[in-house]
C-alpha positions as CSV (number, residue, x, y, z in Angstrom):
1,X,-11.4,-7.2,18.4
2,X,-13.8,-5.4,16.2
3,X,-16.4,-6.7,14.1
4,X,-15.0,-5.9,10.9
5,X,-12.0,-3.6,9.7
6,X,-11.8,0.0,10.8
7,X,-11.1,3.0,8.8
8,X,-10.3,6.8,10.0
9,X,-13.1,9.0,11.9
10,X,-16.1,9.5,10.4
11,X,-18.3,12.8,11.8
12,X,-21.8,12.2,10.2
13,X,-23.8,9.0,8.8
14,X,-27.5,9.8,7.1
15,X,-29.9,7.8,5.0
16,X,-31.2,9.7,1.8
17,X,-35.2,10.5,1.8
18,X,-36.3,6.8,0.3
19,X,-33.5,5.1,2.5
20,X,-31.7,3.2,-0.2
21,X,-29.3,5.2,0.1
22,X,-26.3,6.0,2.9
23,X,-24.5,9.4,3.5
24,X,-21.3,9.6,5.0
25,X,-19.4,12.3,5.8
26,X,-15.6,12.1,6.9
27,X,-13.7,14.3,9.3
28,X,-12.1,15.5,5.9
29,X,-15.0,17.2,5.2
30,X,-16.1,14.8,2.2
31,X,-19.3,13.2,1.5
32,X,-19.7,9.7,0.0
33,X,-22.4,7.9,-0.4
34,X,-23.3,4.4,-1.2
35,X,-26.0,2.7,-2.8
36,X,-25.0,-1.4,-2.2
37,X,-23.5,-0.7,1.4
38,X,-20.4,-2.1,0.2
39,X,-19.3,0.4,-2.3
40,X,-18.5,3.9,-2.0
41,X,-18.3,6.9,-4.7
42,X,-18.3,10.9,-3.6
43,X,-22.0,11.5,-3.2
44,X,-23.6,13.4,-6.2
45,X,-25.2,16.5,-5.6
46,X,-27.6,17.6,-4.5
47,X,-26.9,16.0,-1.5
48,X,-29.7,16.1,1.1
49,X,-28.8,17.7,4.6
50,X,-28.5,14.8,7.3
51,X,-31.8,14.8,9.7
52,X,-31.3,16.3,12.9
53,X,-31.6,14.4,15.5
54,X,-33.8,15.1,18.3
55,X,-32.9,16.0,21.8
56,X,-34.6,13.7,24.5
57,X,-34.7,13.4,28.1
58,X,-34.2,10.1,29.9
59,X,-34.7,9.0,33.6
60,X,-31.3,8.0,33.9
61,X,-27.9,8.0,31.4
62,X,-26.3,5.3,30.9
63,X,-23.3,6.5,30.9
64,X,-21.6,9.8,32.1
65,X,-22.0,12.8,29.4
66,X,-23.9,10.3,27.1
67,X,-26.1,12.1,24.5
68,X,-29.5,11.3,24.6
69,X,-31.6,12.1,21.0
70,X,-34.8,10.1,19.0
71,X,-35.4,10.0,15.8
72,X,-38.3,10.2,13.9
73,X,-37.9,7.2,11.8
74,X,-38.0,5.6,15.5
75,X,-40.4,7.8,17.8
76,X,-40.8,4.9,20.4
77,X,-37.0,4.7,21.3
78,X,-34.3,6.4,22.6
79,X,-30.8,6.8,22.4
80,X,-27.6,7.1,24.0
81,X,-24.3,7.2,22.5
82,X,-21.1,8.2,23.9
83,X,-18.4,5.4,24.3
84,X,-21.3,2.5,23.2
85,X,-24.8,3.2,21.8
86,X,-27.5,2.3,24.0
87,X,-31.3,2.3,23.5
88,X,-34.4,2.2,25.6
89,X,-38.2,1.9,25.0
90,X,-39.0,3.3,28.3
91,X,-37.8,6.5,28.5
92,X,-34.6,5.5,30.0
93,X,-34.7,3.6,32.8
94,X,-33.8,0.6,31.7
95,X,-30.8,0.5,28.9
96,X,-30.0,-2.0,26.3
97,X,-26.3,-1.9,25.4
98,X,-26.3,-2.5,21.4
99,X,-22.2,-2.0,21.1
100,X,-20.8,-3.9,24.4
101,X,-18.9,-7.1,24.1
102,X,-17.3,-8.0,27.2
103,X,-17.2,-4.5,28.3
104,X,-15.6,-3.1,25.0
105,X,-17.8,-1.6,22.3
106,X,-17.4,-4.6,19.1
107,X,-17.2,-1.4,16.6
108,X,-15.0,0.9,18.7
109,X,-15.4,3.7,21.1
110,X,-16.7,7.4,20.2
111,X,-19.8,7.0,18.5
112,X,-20.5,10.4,16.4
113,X,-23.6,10.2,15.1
114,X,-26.5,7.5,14.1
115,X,-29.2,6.9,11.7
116,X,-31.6,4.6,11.8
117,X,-33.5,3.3,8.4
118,X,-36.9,5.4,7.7
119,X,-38.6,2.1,6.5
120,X,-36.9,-0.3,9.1
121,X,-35.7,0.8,12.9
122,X,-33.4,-2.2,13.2
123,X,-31.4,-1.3,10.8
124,X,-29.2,1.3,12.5
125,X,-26.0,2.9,11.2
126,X,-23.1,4.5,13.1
127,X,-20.4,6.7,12.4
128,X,-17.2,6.9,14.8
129,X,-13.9,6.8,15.0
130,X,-13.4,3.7,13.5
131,X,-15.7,4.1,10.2
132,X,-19.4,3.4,9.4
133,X,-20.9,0.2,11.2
134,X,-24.7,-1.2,10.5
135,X,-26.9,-3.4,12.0
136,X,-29.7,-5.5,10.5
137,X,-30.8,-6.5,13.5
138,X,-31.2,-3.9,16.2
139,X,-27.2,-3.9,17.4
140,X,-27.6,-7.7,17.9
141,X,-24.8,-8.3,15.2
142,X,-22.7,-5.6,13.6
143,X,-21.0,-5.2,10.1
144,X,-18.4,-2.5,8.6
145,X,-19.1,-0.3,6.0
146,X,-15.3,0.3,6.5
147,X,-13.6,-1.6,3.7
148,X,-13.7,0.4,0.5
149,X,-14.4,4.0,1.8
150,X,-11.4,5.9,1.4
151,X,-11.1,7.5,4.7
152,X,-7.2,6.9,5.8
153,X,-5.7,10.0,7.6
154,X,-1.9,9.1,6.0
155,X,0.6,11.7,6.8
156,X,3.7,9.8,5.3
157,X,4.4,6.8,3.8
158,X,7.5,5.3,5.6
159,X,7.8,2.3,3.5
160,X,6.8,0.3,0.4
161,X,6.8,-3.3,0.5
162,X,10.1,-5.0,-0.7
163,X,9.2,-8.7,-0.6
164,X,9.7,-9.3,2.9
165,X,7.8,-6.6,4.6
166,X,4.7,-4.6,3.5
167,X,3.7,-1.0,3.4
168,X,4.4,1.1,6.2
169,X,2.4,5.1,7.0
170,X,2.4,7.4,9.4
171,X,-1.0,8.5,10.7
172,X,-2.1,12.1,11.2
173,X,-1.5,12.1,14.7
174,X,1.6,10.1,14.6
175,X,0.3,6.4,15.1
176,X,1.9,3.4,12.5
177,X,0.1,1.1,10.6
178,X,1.3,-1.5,8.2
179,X,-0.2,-3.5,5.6
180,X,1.7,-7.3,5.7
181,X,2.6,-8.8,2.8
182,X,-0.1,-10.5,1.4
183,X,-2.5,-8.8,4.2
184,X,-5.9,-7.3,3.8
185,X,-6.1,-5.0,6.7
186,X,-3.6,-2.6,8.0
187,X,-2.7,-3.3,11.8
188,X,-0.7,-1.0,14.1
189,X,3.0,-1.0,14.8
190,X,4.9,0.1,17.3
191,X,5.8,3.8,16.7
192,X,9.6,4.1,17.4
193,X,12.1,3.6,15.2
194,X,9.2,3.1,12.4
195,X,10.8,6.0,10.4
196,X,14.6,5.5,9.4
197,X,15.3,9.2,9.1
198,X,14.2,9.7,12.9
199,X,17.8,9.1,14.1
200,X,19.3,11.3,11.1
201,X,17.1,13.4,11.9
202,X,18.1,14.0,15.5
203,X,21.7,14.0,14.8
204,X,21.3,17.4,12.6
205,X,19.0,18.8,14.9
206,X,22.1,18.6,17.6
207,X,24.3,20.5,14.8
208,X,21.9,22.9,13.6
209,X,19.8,25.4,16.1
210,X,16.9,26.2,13.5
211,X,14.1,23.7,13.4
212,X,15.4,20.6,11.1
213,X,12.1,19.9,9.0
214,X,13.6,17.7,6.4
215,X,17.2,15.1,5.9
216,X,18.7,13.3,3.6
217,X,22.1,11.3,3.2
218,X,24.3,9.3,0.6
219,X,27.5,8.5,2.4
220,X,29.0,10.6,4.0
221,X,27.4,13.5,2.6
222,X,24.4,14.6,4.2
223,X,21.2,17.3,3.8
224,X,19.4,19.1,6.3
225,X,16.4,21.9,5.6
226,X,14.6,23.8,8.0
227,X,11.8,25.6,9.0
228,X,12.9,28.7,7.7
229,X,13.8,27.4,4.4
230,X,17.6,27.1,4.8
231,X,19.4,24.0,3.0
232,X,22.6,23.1,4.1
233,X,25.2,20.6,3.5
234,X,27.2,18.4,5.2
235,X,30.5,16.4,4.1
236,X,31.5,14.2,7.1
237,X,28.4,12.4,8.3
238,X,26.7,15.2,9.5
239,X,29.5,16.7,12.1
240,X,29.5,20.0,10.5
241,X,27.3,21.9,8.0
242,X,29.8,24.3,6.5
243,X,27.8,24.5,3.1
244,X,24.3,26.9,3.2
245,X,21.9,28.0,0.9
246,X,18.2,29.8,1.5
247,X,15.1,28.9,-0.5
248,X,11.6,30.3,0.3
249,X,9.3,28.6,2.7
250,X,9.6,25.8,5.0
251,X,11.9,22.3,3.3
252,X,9.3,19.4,3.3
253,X,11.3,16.7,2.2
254,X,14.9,16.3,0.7
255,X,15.5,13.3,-1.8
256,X,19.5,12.5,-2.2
257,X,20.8,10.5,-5.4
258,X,21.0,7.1,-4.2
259,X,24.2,6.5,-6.2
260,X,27.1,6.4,-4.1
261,X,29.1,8.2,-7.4
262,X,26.6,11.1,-7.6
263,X,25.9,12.1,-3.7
264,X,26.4,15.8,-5.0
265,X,22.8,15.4,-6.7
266,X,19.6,15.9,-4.2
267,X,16.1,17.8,-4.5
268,X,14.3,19.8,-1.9
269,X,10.6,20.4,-2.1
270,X,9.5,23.7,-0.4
271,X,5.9,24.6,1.2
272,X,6.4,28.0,0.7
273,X,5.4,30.6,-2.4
274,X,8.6,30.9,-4.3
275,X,10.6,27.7,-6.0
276,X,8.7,24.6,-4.7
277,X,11.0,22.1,-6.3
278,X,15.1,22.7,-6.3
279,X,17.6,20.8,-7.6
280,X,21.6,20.6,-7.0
281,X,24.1,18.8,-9.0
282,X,27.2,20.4,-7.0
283,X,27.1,19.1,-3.5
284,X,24.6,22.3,-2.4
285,X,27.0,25.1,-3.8
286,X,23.7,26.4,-6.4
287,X,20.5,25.2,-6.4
288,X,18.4,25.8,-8.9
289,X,14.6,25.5,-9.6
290,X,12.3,22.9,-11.3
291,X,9.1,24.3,-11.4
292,X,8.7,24.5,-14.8
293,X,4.5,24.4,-15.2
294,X,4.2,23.6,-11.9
295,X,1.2,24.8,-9.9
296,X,2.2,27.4,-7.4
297,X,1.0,25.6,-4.7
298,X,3.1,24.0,-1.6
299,X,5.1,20.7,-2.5
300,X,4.6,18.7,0.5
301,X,7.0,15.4,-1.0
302,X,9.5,14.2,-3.7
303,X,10.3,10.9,-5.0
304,X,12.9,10.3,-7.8
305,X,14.4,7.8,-10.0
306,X,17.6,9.5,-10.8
307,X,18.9,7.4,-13.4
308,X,15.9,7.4,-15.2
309,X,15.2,11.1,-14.9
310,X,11.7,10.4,-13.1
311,X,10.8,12.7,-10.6
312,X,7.2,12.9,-8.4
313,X,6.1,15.8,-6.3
314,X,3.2,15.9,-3.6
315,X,1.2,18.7,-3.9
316,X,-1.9,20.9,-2.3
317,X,-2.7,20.3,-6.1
318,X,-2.3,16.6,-6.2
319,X,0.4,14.4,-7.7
320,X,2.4,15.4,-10.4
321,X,5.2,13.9,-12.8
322,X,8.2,15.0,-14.6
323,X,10.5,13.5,-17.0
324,X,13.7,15.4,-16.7
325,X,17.9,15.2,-16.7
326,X,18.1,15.2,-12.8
327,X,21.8,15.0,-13.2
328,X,23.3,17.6,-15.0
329,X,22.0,21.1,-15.0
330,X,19.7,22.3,-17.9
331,X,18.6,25.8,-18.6
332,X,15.3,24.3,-20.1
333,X,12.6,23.5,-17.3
334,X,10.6,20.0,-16.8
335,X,7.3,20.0,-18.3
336,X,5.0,18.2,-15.4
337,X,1.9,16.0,-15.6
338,X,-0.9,15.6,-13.4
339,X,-1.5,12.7,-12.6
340,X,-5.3,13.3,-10.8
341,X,-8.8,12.7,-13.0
342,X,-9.5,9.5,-14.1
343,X,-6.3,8.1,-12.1
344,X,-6.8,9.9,-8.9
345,X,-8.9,11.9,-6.7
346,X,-8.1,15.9,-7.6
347,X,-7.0,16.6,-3.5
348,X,-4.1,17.3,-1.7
349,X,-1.0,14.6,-2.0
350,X,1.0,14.6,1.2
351,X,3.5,12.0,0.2
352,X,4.9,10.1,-2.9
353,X,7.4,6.9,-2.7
354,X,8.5,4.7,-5.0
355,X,8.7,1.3,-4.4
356,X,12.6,-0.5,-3.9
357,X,12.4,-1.7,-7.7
358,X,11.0,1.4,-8.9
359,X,8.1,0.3,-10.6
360,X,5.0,0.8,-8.5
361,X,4.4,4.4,-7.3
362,X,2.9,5.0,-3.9
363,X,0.7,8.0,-3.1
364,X,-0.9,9.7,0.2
365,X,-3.6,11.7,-0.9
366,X,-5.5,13.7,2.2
367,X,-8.4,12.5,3.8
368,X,-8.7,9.4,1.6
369,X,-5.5,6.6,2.2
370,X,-3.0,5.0,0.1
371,X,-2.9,4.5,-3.8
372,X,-0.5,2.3,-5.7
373,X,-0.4,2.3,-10.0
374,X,2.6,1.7,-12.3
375,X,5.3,4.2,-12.3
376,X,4.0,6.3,-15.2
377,X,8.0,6.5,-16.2
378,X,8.8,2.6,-16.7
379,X,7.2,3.9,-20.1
380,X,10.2,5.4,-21.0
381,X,12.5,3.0,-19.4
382,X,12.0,-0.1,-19.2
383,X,12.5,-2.9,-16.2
384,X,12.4,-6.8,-15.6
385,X,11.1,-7.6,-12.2
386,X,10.1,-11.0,-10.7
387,X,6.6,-11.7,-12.1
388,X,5.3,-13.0,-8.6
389,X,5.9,-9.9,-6.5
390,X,7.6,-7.5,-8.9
391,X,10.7,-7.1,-6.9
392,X,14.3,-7.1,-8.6
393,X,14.8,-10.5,-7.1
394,X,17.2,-12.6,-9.7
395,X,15.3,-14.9,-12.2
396,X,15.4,-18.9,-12.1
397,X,15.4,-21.1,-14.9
398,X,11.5,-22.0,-15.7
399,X,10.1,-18.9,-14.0
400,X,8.1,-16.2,-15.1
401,X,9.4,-12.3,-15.2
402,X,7.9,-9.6,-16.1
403,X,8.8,-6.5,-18.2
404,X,7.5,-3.5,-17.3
405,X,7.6,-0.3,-19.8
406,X,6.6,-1.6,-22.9
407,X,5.4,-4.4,-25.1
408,X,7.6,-7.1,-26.1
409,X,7.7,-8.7,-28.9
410,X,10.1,-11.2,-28.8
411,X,13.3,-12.0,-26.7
412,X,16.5,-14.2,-26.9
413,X,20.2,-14.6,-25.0
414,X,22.4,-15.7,-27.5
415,X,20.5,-18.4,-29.6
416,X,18.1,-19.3,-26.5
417,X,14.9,-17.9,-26.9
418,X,12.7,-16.7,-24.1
419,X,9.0,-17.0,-24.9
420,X,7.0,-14.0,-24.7
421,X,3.4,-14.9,-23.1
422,X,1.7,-12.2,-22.4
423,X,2.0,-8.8,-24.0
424,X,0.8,-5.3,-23.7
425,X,1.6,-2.1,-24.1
426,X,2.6,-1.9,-20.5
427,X,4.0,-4.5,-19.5
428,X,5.1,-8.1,-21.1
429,X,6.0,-11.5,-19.3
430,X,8.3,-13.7,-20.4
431,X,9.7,-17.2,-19.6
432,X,13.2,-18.0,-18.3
433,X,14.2,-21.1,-20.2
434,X,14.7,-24.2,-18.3
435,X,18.2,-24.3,-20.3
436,X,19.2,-21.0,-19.0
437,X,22.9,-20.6,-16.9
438,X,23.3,-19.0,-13.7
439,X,24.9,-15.5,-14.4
440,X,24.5,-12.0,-15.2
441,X,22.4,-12.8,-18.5
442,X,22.4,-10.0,-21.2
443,X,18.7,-10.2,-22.6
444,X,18.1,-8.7,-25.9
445,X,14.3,-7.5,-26.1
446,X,12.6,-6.7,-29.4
447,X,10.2,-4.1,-28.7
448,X,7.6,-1.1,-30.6
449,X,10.4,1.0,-29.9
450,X,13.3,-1.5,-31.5
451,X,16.0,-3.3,-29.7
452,X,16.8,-3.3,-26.0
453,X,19.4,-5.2,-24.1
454,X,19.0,-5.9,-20.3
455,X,20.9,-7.4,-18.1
456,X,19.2,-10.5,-16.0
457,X,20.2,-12.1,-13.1
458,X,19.8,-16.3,-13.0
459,X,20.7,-18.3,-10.2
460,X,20.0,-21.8,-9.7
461,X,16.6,-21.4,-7.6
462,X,15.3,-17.9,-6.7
463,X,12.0,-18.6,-5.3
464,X,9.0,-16.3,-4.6
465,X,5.2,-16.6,-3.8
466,X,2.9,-15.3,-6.4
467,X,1.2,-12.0,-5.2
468,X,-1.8,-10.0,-6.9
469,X,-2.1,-6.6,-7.6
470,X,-4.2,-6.0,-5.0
471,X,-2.0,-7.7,-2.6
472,X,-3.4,-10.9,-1.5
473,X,-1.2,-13.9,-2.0
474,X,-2.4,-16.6,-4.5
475,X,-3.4,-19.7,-1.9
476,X,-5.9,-22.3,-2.7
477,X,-7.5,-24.5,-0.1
478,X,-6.4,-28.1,-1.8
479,X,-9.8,-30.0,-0.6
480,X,-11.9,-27.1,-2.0
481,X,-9.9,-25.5,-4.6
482,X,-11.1,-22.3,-4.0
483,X,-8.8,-19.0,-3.4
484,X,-7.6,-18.3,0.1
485,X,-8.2,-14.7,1.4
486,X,-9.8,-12.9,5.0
487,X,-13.4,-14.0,4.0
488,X,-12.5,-17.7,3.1
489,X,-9.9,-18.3,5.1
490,X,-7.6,-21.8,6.1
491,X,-8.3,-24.2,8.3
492,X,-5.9,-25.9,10.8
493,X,-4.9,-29.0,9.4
494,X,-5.9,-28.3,6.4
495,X,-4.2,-28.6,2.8
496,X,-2.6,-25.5,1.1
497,X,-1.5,-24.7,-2.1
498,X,0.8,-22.2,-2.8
499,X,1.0,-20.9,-6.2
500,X,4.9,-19.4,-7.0
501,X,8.0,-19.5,-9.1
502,X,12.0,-19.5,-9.4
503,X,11.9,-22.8,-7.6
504,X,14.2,-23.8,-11.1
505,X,14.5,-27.4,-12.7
506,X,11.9,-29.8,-12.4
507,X,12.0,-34.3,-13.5
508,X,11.9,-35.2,-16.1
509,X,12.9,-32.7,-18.1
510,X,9.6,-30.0,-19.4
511,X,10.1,-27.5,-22.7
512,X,10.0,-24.0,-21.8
513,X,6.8,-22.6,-22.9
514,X,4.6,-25.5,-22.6
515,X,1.9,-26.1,-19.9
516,X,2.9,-29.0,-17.4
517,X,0.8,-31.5,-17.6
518,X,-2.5,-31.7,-15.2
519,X,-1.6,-35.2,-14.3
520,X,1.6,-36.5,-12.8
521,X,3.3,-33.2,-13.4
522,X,7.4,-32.6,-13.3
523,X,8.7,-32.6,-9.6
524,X,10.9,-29.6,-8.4
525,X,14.5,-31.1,-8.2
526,X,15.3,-28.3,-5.3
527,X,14.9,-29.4,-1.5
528,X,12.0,-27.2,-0.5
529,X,10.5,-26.6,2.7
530,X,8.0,-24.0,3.8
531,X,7.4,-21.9,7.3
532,X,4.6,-20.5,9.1
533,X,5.5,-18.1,11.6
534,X,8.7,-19.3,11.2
535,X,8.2,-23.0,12.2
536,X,8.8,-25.6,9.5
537,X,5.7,-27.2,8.1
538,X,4.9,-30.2,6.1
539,X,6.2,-29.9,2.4
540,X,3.3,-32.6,0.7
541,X,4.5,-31.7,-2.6
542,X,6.5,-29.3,-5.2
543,X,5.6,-29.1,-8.7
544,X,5.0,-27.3,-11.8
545,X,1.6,-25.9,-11.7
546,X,-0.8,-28.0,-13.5
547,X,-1.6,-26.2,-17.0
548,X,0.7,-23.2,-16.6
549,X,3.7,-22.0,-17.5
550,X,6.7,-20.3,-15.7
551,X,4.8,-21.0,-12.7
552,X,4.6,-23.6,-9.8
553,X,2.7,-25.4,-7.0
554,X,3.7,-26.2,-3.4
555,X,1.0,-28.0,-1.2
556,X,1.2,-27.8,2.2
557,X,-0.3,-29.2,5.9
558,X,-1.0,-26.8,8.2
559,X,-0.9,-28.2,11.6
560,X,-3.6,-29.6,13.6
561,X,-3.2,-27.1,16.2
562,X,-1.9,-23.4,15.7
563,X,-2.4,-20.2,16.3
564,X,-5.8,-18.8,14.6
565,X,-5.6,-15.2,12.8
566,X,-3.6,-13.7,10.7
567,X,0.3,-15.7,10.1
568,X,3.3,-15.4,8.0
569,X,4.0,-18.4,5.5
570,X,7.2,-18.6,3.4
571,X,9.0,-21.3,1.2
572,X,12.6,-21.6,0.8
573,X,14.1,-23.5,-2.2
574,X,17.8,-25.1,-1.7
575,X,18.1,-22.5,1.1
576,X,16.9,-19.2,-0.6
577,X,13.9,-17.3,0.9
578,X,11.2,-16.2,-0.7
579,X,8.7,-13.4,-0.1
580,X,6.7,-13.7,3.3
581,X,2.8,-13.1,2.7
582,X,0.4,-13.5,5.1
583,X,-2.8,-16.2,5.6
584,X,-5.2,-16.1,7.9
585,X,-6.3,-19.6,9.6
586,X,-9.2,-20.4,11.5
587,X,-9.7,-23.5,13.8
């Protein structure tokens, strides 16, 4: 029910001498500032002090343990905030409520401070709980300032998004919030159960007296750490702990091979000032340390690709990145990278995660939110994911996947060729042939660093909603033909098209690596239907998309009545699922 999108607490707002320019300062401690009032940067010093306000006196308060101040951009006023912000041009006794809608404040309770324009007093600012809000007019209508400020207290990252469900974090404080597939806005969740160690977790601590701090499991075998920095080990589901071994400092997080074959490999981070990253190949009988050039600072989070010899830590220092043999001991130690600078803010990490298909890398940095970028180690190993939401699903005949790692050059199954697209030193895309047989498909890639064979998975149909790197789902409003998104949003009743692919063979028959044809194009041969919230909806059509390749289009109705807000859409194709992503529908 706010105006716009929130964001964490912010403690001061301020307008710079000239007042084209806003000052924020978080409850971090950082300073941003924005010249646009959309944008935000870290403000560049010097950075003036923010104006004290004055104390006032008024005749009555309009609320209990309101604070009353003026300012001297606006001498004839004062003001009240506490739970709303209030103002009055008599001293007080009357009270205008700027911030109350239906008895609620429209941009959140907890108002911390306000600034009002030096050339303009209806332009007011506030900083609270929820962000930075401004009004153009006086606190008749309010806006956000909230949307690219990077103010989200994240304390742990509980999930990355798989296809079906988004991002999950753990606030400071201990409150959820998810991002939906295809969402633009994180929304709370209920807190319980949100973290799938909490039961593991609980178990130990039943076992072991000392303080369990960190878990970890891969059948049967399970880890525990503590407070005190004591690592044990447990081989029958966590009945007993026979197995212990002491590091220095409190154990942050413990990361377990995910190989059923290689339980007896995990890492430990530690918060403490000896080792801050250990490593066991033996099931917890030595442990030994991967430092290496790490900074000596307290590693707060690890996440590994153990087959690929990728490992992340979450530091004091920020994020760092190793390329090492996590399975088999080595007297030489990992050489780590930083990955701050140009790629991220140079602040504390307090969580890393890879995503399911390990290729996107997911970082908590303090005091500003969540960042995603490519795993820097699909460099070294390459990976095919589904182009339209870069999970592992299997491939389709016709549709697009993408290989991340590398440029491709050119690649074939036997004598089919698959057409290379697009191609960059990152990542490549490539086209599925329509001739293509369901199976495990060896794919031979011819890349800058020579020949690579990878296996592919085909099935018949394998469908999935195309989804940009930033998240939002690729819908167009058929009457319009414009892009879908929380600012333009659908409209019940209204015509949807949904750009996606693996939805397999089309009639008549298309070449692989052609456009389809804007008029009349080739019609999905696959019974496809489509949900919103679960309940079918009208199918009007399933194509190939109109001058592209690998890709497809499937227009829907929305209903004439439904529920306005944000939803969950889906397509199935013959039966198969595909990704859920989220639209937002007005009446």
């Amino acid at each position: 029910m706010l105006a716009s999108p929130a964001t964490g607490p912010v403690q001061g707002v301020w307008f710079g001498p000239d007042g084209t320019r806003l000052y924020a300062r978080t409850a971090s401690g950082r300073v941003f500032q924005t010249d646009d009032f959309d944008t935000w940067i870290p403000a560049e010093p010097p950075v003036p002090e923010a104006p004290a306000l004055q104390p006032a006196t008024a005749i009555r308060l309009p609320e209990s343990a309101a604070r009353v101040f003026s300012t001297a951009s606006d001498p004839g006023r004062i003001y009240a905030s506490g739970q709303q912000l209030q103002r009055s041009g008599d001293g007080g006794r009357t009270w205008e409520n700027l911030t109350a809608y239906k008895a609620r404040s429209i941009i959140g309770a907890g108002q911390n401070a306000v600034a009002i324009a030096p050339s303009n007093p209806e332009q007011v600012v506030v900083a609270n709980n929820y962000g930075v809000w401004r009004s153009l007019d006086g606190g008749l209508t309010w806006a956000g300032l909230n949307q690219f400020l990077p103010n989200l207290a994240v304390h742990r990252i509980l999930s990355t998004p798989d296809g079906t469900t988004g991002a999950r974090i753990q606030l400071e404080g201990g409150a959820v919030l998810e991002l939906p597939p295809g969402g633009s806005a994180w929304t709370p969740v209920a807190a319980a159960g949100a973290d799938n160690e909490d039961a593991l977790r609980a178990q130990v601590a039943g076992v072991i007296r000392p303080m369990v701090t960190a878990v970890g499991q891969s059948g049967n075998v399970v880890y525990a750490g503590t407070a005190e920095g004591w690592l044990m080990v447990s081989y029958d589901g966590g009945r007993t702990f026979p197995r212990s071994w002491q590091g220095s400092g409190r154990v942050e997080r413990i990361v377990v091979d995910a190989d059923p074959l290689e339980s007896d490999v995990a890492l430990a981070a530690f918060g403490g000032e000896g080792a801050h990253v250990a490593r066991t190949t033996n099931g917890g009988r030595s442990w030994d340390p991967l430092d290496g050039n790490l900074p000596n600072a307290p590693v707060h989070a690890l996440a590994a690709e153990f087959a690929a010899g990728a490992v992340y830590a979450a530091t004091d220092k920020g994020v760092y990145y190793a390329h090492t043999d996590l399975r088999n001991p080595s007297p030489v130690p990992p050489v780590w990278e930083s990955l701050g600078g140009d790629q991220l803010p140079l602040v504390p990490a307090r969580d890393v995660r890879l995503d399911p298909a390990g290729v996107r890398l997911y970082v908590a940095l303090e005091g500003y939110g969540l960042y995603v970028t490519v795993a820097p180690h699909r460099l070294h190993d390459l990976r095919i994911v589904n182009a339209a939401d870069y999970t592992t699903r299997p491939a389709a005949p016709g549709s697009m996947v993408s290989v991340v790692g590398g440029r491709v050059n050119a690649a074939a199954s036997g004598a089919l060729e698959y057409p290379v697209l697009l191609a960059s030193d990152s990542e490549s895309q490539i086209q599925v042939p329509f001739e293509e047989a369901p199976g495990m498909v060896p794919l031979a890639l011819q890349t800058t660093g020579g020949r690579v064979v990878l296996r592919l998975a085909v099935q018949p149909v394998s469908p999935a909603i195309l989804v940009g790197r930033d998240g939002v789902p690729a819908l167009v409003d058929a009457d319009t033909g414009m892009a879908l998104d929380a600012r333009n949003t659908a409209r019940s009743g209204g015509r949807v098209q949904i750009m996606s692919t693996g939805l397999g063979r089309v009639l008549p028959d298309w070449p692989t690596g052609m456009p389809a044809r804007q008029e009349s194009p080739p019609v999905v041969t696959a019974a496809v239907h489509a949900y919103l919230n679960g309940s079918p909806i009208e199918v009007v059509r399933a194509t190939l998309a109109p001058g592209y390749i690998g890709f497809y289009l499937v227009e829907v109705r929305l209903p004439a009545f439904t529920n306005v807000g944000a939803s969950e859409l889906h397509i199935t194709a013959d039966g198969r699922e595909s990704n859920h992503v989220q639209i937002v529908i007005e009446p």
